[in-house]
C-alpha positions as CSV (number, residue, x, y, z in Angstrom):
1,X,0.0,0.0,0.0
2,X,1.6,3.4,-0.9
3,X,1.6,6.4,0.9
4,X,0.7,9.4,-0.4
5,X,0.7,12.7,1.3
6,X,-1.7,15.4,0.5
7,X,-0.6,19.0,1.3
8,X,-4.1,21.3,0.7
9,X,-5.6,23.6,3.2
10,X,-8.9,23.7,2.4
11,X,-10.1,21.2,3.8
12,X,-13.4,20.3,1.5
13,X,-11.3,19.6,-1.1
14,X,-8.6,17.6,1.0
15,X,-11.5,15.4,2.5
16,X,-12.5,14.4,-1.3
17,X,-9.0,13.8,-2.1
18,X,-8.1,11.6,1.0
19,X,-11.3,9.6,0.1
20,X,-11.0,8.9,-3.6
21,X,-7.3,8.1,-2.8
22,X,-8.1,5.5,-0.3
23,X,-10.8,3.9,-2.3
24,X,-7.9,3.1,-4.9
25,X,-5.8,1.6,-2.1
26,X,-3.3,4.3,-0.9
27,X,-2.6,5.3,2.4
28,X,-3.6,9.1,2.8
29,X,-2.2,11.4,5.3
30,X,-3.6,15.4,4.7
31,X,-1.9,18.3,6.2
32,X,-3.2,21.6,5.7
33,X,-0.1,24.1,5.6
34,X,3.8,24.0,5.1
35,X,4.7,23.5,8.8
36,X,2.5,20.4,9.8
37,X,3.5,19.0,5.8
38,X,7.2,18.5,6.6
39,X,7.0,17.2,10.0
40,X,4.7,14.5,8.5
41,X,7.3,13.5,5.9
42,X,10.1,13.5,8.5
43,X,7.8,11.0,10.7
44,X,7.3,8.7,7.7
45,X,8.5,9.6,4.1
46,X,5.7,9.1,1.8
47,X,5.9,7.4,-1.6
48,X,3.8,10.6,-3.1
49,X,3.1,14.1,-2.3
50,X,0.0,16.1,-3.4
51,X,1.3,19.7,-2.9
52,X,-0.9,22.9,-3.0
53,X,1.3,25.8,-3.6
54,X,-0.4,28.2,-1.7
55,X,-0.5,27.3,1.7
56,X,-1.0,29.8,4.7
57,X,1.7,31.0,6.9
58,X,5.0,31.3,6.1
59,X,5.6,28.0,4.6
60,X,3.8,27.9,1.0
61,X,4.1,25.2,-1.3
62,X,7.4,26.7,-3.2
63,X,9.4,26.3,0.4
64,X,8.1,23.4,1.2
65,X,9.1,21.8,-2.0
66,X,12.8,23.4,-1.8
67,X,13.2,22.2,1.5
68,X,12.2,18.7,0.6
69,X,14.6,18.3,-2.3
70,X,17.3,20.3,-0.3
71,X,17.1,17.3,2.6
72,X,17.3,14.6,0.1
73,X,13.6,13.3,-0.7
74,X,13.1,12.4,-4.1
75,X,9.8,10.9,-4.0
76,X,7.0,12.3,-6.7
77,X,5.5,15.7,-6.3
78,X,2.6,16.6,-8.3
79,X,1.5,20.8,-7.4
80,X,-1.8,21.5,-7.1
81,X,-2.3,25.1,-8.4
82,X,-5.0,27.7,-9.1
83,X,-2.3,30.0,-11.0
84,X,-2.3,29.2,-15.1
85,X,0.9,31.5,-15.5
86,X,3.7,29.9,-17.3
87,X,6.0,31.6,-15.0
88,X,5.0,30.2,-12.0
89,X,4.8,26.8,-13.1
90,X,8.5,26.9,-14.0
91,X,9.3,27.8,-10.8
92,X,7.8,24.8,-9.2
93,X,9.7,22.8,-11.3
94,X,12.9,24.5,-11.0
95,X,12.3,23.6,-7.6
96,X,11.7,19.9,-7.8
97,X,7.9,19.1,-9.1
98,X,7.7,16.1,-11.4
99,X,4.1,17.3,-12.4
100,X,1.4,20.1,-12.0
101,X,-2.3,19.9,-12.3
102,X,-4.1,23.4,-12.4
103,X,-7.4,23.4,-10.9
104,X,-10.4,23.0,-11.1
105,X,-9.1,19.7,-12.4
106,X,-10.4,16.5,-13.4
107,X,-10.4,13.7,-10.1
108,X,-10.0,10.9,-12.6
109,X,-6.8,12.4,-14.1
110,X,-5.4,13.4,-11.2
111,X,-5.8,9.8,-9.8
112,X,-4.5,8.5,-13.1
113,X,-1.3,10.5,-12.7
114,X,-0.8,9.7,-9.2
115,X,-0.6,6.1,-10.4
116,X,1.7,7.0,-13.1
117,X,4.5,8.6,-11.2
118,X,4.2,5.9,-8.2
119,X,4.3,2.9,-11.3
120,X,7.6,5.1,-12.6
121,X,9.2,5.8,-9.2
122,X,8.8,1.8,-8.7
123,X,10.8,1.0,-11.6
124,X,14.6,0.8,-11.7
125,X,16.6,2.6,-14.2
126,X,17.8,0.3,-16.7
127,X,20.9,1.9,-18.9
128,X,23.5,0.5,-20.6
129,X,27.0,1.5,-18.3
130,X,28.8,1.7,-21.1
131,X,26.7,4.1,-23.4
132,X,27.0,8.0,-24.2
133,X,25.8,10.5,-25.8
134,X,27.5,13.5,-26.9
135,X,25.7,16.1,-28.4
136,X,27.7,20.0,-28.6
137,X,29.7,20.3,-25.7
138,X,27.3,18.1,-23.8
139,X,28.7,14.5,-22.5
140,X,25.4,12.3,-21.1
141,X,26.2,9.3,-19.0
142,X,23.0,7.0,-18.6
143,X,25.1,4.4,-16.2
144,X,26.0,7.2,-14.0
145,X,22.7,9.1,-14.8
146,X,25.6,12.3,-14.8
147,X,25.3,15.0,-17.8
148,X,28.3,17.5,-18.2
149,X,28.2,20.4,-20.4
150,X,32.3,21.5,-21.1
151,X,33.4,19.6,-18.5
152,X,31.7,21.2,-16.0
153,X,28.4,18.9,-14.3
154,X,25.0,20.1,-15.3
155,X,22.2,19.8,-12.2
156,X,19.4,18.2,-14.0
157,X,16.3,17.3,-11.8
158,X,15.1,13.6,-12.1
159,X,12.4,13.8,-14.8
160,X,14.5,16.2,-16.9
161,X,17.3,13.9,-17.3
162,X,14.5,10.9,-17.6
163,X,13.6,13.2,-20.5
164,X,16.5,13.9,-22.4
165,X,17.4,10.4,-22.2
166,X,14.3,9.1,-23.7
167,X,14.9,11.6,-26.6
168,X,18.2,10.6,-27.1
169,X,17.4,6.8,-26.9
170,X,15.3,7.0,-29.8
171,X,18.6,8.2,-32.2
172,X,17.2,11.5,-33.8
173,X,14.2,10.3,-34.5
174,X,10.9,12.4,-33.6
175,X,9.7,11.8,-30.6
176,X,5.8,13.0,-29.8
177,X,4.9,14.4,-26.6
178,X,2.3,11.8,-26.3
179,X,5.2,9.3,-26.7
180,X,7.1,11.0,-24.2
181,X,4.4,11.5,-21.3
182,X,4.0,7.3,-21.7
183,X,7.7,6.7,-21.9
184,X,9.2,9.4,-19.2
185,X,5.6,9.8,-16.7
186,X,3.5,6.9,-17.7
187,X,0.5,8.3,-18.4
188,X,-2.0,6.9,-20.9
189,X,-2.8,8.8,-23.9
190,X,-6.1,9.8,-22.5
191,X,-3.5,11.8,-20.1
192,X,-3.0,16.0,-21.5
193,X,-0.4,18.0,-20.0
194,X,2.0,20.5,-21.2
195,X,4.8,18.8,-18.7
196,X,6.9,17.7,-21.4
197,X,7.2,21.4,-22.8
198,X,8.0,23.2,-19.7
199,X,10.8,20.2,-19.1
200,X,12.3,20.8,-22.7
201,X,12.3,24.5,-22.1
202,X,14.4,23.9,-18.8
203,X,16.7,21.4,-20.7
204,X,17.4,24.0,-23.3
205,X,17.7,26.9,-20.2
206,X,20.6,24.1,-19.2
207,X,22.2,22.8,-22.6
208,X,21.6,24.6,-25.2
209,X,24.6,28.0,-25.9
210,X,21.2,30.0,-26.8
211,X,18.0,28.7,-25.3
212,X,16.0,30.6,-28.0
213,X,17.6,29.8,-30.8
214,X,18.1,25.3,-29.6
215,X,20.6,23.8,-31.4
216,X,20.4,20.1,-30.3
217,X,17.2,20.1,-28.5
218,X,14.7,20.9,-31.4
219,X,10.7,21.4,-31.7
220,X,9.1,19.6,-34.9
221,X,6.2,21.5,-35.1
222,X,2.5,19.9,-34.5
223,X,4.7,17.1,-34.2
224,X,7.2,16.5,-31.1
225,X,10.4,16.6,-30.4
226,X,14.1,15.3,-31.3
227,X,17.9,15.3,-30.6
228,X,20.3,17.0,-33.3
229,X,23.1,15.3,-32.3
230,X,25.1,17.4,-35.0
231,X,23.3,20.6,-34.5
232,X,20.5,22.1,-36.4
């Protein structure tokens, strides 16, 4: 039985959460602001968190996700916002989120994703120790799950590194965001998120000399997405 915390202060909404949860077998705890969230992943680290970003006092959801992934957890968070700005969902990931659902949203996907990231998180990462991929001045290492750009180590978060390596596993070929969410999140094509787009903007913030003018990490419009390993 997996745990899942839910961080979500009103508490209507957290009730209908923690039920539908536990009626597909997960173990629910539900705090309602930053403070009481952390102390209930220091008494027993969940396999999940359900994170509202804005909580009341001084711990909202952006501090409580920093200080998460600044202690070491790496377990799943999906952010729960009411804010559509691009901006702000950037931020969350910047600062760890594997996923974002903006509300009002759909209980059935939300439960569907949930399962996704907790199938994912339960698989181990299978690579080839001695493969690379070299693209620019870019060196990936699948075995060591390490990416260097000149030398220097790159700090990619979990799902953007899941990411590029999916893109680059395929050999140039395009790769179509439905592809993608199935192959890096494990969601079902019924599944509609702009994830993958916000993670290939960050990888091209990271990689790429000029992010708005990618090189390597190239859009095929209406399409998907693909690796020049060569350049444009």
């Amino acid at each position: 039985m997996s745990h899942v915390l839910v961080v979500e202060d009103n508490r209507n909404l957290a009730t209908g959460l923690r039920n539908n949860l536990e009626i597909e077998g997960y173990a629910v705890v539900v705090a309602t602001d930053g403070v009481e969230a952390l102390a209930a992943v220091h008494e027993r680290t969940p396999a999940l968190v359900i994170l509202d970003l804005m909580l009341p006092g001084d711990a909202d959801g952006y501090r409580v996700l920093r200080t998460l992934r600044e202690e070491g957890y790496a377990m799943p968070v999906i952010i729960l916002t009411a804010r559509g700005e691009e901006a702000e969902k950037v931020r969350g990931f910047r600062l760890g989120a594997d996923d974002y659902v903006t509300k009002p949203f759909g209980l059935m996907e939300l439960l569907a994703r949930v399962a996704a990231h907790l199938r994912r998180s339960a698989e181990p990462h299978a690579a080839d120790p001695g493969e690379r991929f070299v693209f620019g001045d870019v060196c990936v290492d699948p075995g060591t799950r390490t990416v260097k750009r000149a030398g220097e180590l790159v700090a990619l978060r979990p799902k953007e590194l899941d990411l590029l390596l999916a893109l680059l596993q395929h050999n140039g070929r395009v790769v179509s965001r439905t592809e993608l969410l199935r192959e890096v999140w494990g969601y079902e094509t019924s599944v509609v998120s702009r994830t993958v787009d916000t993670h290939i903007a960050e990888l091209r913030r990271k990689l790429e000399p000029d992010p708005t003018e990618p090189r390597h990490l190239l859009t095929v419009r209406k399409t998907g997405y693909r690796v020049a390993m060569n350049g444009a």
